[in-house]
C-alpha positions as CSV (number, residue, x, y, z in Angstrom):
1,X,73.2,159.2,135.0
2,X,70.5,159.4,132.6
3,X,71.9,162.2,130.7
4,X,74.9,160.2,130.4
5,X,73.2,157.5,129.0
6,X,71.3,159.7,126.6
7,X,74.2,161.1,125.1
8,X,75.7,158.1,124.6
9,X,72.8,156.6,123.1
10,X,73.4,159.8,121.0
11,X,76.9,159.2,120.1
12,X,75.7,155.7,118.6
13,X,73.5,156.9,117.0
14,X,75.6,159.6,115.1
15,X,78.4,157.2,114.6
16,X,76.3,154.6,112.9
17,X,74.5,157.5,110.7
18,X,78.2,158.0,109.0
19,X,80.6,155.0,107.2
20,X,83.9,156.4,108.5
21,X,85.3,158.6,111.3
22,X,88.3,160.0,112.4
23,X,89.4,160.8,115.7
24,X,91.4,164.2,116.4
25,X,92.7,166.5,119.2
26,X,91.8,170.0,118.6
27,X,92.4,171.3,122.4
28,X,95.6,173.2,120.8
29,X,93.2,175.2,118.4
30,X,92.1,178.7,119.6
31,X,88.7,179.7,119.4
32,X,89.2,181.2,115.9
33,X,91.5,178.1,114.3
34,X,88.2,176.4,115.7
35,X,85.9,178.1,114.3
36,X,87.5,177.8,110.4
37,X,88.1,174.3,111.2
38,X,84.5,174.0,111.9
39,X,83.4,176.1,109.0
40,X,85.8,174.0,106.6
41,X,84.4,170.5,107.8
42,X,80.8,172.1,107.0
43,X,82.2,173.1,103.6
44,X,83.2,169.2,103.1
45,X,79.8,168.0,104.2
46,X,81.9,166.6,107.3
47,X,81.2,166.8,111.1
48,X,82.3,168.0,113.9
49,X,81.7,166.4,117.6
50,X,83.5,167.2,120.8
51,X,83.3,164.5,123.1
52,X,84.3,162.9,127.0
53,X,86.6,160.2,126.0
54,X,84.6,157.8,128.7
55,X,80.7,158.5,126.7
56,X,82.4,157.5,123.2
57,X,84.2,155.0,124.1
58,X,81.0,153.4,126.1
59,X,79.1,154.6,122.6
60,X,81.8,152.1,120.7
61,X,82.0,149.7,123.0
62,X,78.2,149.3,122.0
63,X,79.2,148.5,118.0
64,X,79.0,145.3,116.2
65,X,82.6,146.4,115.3
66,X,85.5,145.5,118.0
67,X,87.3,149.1,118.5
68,X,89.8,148.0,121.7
69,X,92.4,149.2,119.6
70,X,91.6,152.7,119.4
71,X,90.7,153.0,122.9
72,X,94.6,154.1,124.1
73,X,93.6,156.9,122.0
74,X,91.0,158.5,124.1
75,X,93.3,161.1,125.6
76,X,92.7,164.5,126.3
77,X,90.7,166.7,124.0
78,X,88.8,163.9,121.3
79,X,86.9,165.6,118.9
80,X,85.4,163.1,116.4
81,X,85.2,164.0,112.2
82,X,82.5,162.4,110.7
83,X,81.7,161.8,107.1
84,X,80.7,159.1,104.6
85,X,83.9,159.8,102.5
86,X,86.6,158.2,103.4
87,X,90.3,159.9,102.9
């Protein structure tokens, strides 16, 4: 439980460090297609998280911001792309 809690605690953290994420599902990806995909977020200054649908969407429920809408979303593999560029 308290791991749980530091992660997510993490998670807010991270999200709030960044103006703009994406959300993605990258469980298709083999271990190489991950690793480029990886290497070409780096390349864009942009980050990479894996996460457990349930910590991140504990992490956003935790926001000033009101993100019900995306929580339908939090299906299967969610990876999170961070960055503070928006596209």
């Amino acid at each position: 439980k308290e791991d749980k809690s530091a992660i997510i605690k993490q998670l807010e953290s991270t999200l709030n460090e960044y103006a703009h994420f994406y959300l993605t599902d990258i469980g298709d990806l083999n271990a190489a297609q991950t690793s480029e995909l990886r290497r070409v977020c780096y390349k864009q200054d942009i980050k990479l998280v894996v996460v457990k649908n349930t910590l991140l969407q504990k992490a956003l429920e935790s926001s000033s911001v009101d993100f019900t809408e995306i929580y339908g979303s939090l299906t299967g593999a969610t990876s999170i792309l961070l960055s503070n560029v928006g596209n």
